[in-house]
C-alpha positions as CSV (number, residue, x, y, z in Angstrom):
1,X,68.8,5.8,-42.0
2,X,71.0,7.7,-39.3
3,X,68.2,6.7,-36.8
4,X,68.5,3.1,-37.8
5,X,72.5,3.1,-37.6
6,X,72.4,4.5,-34.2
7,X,69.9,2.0,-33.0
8,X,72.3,-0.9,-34.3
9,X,75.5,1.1,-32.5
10,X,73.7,0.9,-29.3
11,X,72.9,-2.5,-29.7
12,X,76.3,-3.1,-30.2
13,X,77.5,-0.9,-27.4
14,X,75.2,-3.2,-25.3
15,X,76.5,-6.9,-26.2
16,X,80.1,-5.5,-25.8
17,X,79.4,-3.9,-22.3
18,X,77.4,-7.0,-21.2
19,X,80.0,-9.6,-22.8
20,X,83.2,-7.8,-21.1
21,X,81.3,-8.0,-17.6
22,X,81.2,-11.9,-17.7
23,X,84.0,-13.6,-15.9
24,X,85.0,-16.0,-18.7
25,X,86.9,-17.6,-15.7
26,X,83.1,-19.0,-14.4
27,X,81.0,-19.1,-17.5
28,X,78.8,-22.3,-17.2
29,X,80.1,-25.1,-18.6
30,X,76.2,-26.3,-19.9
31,X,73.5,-24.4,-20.7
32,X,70.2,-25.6,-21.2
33,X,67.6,-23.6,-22.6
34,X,63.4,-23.9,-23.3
35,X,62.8,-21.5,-25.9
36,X,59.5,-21.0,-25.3
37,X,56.8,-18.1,-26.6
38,X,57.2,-18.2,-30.3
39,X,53.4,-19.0,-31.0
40,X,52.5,-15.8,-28.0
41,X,54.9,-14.0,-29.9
42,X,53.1,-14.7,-33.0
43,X,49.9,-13.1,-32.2
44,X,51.5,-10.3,-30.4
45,X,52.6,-9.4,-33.8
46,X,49.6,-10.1,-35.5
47,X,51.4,-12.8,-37.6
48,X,50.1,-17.2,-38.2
49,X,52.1,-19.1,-35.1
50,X,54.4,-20.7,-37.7
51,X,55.8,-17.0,-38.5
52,X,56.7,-17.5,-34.7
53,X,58.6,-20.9,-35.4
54,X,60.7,-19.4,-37.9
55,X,62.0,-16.3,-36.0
56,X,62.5,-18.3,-33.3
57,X,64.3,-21.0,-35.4
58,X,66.4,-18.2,-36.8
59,X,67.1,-16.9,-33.2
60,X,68.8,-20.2,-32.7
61,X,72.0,-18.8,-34.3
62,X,72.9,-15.4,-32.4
63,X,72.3,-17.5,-29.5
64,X,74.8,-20.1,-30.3
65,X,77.4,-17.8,-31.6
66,X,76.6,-16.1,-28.1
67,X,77.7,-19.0,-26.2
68,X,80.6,-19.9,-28.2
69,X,81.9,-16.7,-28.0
70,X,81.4,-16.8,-24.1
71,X,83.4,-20.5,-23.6
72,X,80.2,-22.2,-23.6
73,X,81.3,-25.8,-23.8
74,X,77.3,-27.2,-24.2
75,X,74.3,-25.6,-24.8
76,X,70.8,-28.1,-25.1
77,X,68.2,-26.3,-26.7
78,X,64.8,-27.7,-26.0
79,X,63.9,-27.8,-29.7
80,X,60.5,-30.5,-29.9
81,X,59.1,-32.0,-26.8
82,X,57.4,-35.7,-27.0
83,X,54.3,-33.9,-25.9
84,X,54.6,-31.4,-28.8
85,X,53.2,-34.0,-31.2
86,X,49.4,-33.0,-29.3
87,X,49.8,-29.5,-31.4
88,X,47.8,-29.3,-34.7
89,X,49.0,-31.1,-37.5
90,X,49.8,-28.2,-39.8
91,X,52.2,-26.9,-37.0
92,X,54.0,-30.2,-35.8
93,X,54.4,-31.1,-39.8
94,X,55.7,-27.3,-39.7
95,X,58.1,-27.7,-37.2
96,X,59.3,-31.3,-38.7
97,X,60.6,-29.0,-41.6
98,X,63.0,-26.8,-39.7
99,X,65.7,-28.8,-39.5
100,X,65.5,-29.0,-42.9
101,X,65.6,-25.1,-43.4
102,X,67.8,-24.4,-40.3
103,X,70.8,-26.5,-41.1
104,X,72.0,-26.4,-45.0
105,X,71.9,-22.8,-44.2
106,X,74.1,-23.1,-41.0
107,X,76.2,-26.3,-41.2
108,X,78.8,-24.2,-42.9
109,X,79.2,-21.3,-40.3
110,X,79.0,-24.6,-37.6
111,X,81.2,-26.7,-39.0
112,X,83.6,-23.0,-39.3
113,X,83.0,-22.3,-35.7
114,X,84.3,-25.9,-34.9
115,X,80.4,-26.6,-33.5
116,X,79.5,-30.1,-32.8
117,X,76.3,-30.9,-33.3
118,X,74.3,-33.3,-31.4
119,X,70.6,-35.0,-31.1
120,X,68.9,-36.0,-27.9
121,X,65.6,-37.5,-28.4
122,X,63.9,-40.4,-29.6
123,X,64.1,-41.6,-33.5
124,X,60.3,-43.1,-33.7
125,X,57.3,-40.8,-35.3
126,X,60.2,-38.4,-36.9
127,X,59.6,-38.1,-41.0
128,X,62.6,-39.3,-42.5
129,X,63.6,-36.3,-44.3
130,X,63.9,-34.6,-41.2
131,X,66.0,-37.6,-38.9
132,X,67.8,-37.5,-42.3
133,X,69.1,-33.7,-42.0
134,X,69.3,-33.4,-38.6
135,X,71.9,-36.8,-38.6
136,X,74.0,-35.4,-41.8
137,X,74.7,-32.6,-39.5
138,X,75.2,-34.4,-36.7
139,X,78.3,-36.9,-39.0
140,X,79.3,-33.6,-40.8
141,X,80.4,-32.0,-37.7
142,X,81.4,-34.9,-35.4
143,X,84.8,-34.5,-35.2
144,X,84.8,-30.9,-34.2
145,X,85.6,-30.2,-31.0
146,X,84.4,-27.0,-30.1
147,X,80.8,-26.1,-28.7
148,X,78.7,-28.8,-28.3
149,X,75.4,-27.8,-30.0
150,X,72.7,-30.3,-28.6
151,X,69.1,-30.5,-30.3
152,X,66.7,-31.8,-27.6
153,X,64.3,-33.4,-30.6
154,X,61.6,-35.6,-30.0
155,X,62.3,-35.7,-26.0
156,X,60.6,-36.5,-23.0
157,X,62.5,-36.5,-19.4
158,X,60.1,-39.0,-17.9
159,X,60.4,-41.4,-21.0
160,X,64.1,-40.7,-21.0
161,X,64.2,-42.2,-17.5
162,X,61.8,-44.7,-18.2
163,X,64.1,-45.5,-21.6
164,X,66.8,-45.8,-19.4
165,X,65.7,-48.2,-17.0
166,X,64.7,-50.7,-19.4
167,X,67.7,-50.7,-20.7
168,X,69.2,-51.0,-17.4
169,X,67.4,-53.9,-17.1
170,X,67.8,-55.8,-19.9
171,X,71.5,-55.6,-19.4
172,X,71.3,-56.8,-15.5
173,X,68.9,-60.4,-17.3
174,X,72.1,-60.4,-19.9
175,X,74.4,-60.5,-16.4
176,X,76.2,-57.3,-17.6
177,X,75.0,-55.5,-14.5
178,X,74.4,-56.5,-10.8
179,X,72.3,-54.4,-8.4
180,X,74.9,-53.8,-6.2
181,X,77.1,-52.1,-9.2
182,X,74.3,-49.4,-9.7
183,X,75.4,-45.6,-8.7
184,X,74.4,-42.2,-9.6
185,X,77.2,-42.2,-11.7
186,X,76.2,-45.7,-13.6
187,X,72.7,-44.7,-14.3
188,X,73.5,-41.7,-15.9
189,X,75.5,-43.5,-18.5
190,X,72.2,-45.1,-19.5
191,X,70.7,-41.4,-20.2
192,X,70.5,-39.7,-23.7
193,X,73.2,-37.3,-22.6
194,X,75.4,-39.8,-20.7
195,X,78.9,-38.3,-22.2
196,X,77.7,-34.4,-21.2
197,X,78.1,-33.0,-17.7
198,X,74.8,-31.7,-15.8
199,X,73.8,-28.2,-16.9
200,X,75.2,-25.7,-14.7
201,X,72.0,-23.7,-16.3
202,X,68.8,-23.4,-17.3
203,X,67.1,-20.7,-19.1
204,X,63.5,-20.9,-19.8
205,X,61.8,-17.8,-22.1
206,X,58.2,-16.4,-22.2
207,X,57.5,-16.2,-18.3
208,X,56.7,-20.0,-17.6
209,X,58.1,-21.0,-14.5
210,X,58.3,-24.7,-15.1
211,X,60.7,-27.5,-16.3
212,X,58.2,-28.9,-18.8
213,X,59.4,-32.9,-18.5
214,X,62.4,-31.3,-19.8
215,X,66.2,-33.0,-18.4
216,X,64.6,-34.1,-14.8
217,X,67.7,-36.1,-13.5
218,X,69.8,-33.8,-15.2
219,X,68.6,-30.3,-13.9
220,X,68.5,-31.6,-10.1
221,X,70.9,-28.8,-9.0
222,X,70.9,-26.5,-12.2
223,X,70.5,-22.8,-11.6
224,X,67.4,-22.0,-12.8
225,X,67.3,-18.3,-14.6
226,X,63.4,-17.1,-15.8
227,X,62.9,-14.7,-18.3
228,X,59.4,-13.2,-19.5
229,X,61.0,-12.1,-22.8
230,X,59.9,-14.3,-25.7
231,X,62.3,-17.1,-27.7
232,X,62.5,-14.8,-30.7
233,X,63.1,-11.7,-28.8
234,X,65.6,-13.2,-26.7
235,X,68.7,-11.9,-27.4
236,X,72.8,-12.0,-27.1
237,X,72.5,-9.5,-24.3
238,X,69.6,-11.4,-22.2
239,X,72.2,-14.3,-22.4
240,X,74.5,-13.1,-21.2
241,X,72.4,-11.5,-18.0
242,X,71.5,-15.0,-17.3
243,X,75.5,-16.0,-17.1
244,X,76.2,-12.9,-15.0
245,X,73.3,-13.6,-12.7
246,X,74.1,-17.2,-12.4
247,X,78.1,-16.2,-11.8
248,X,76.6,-14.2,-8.7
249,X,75.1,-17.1,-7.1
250,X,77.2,-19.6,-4.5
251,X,76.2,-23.5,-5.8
252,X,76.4,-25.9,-2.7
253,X,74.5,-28.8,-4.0
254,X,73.0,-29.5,-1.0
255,X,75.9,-28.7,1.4
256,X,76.5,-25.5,4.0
């Protein structure tokens, strides 16, 4: 018992040193984040790659409370890629029922917190239970103006761009658009997360060194921040390494 409540005081001990050491002055305005490694952290414990999905799914919190207590204005989690539908069925219909686990046990703490949350993906192939939770929580907690808490769902960068030009086009045949109106700062408006700025940072789990179709206009001049620690061993303290870290770094975006 003593051994366990020492263990939890050091813990402690170590989010408190590690969160007074961040400048709060220079914390990135948007994090993005692949949580990636739940299934390898699965069979390192020995445990079916759903018990993986949960842990990681329950991970989900600390980490947000992490970044609102930080000044974290937006944090995109990387939640179901459009590629993630090739996994077996019993896992994909797995992961279609988080939401529904995740948020009637959250959106009270959220809405608390003054969290906003969001959905960036595409509504096709999602059950309807699921599209159903994940958008009450989106209108329960859309006028709070706090952290924006962004659930990349069902997304693909490439068809994200792809989406986007389509729909670029169809409004230049409409005459809403001419060619010589188009800008950087145009097109983005046509993207998934048109009313969020860039990330500032990206954090990617499980030692994969990769962006994995995942925000590819977005991310072009994110800090990048690799971590071999797994999703559900991630924790408030790695976060907030990653923010010192990236406060150490000078961002020119392509300048001297």
């Amino acid at each position: 018992m003593l051994k366990r409540l020492f263990q939890s005081k050091g813990k402690a001990d170590s989010r408190e040193a590690a969160r007074s050491s961040v400048d709060k002055k220079s914390v990135p305005e948007h994090v993005a984040i692949i949580m990636d490694g739940n299934r390898r952290w699965a069979t390192e414990h020995g445990l079916p790659r759903v018990a993986g999905h949960h842990t990681g799914m329950n991970n989900v919190r600390e980490i947000t409370m992490a970044a609102d207590r930080l000044g974290v204005h937006v944090l995109t989690l990387y939640a179901f890629s459009t590629e993630n539908w090739k996994r077996p069925k019993d896992e994909v219909d797995y992961l279609m029922g988080l939401p529904q686990e995740f948020f009637p046990k959250m959106i009270g703490e959220l809405e608390e917190k003054n969290v906003q949350v969001r959905m960036m993906g595409h509504r096709e192939l999602l059950p309807e239970q699921t599209l159903q939770t994940v958008e009450e929580a989106v209108k329960r907690t859309e006028k709070n103006s706090g952290l924006v808490l962004n659930f990349a769902f069902n997304y693909g960068g490439r068809k994200e761009i792809l989406h986007s030009v389509q729909k670029l086009m169809e409004d230049a045949a409409a005459g809403t658009v001419r060619a010589d109106q188009l800008d950087e700062s145009m097109f983005r408006q046509y993207l998934l997360s048109g009313d969020l700025p860039d990330p500032d940072l990206l954090i990617r789990t499980s030692g994969e060194i990769r962006l994995s179709n995942f925000m590819l206009w977005q991310l072009a001049y994110a800090e990048l921040w690799f971590t071999e620690v797994f999703w559900p061993d991630f924790t408030e303290v790695h976060f907030q390494r990653a923010i010192l870290d990236y406060q150490k770094r000078v961002r020119r975006y392509g300048g001297l």
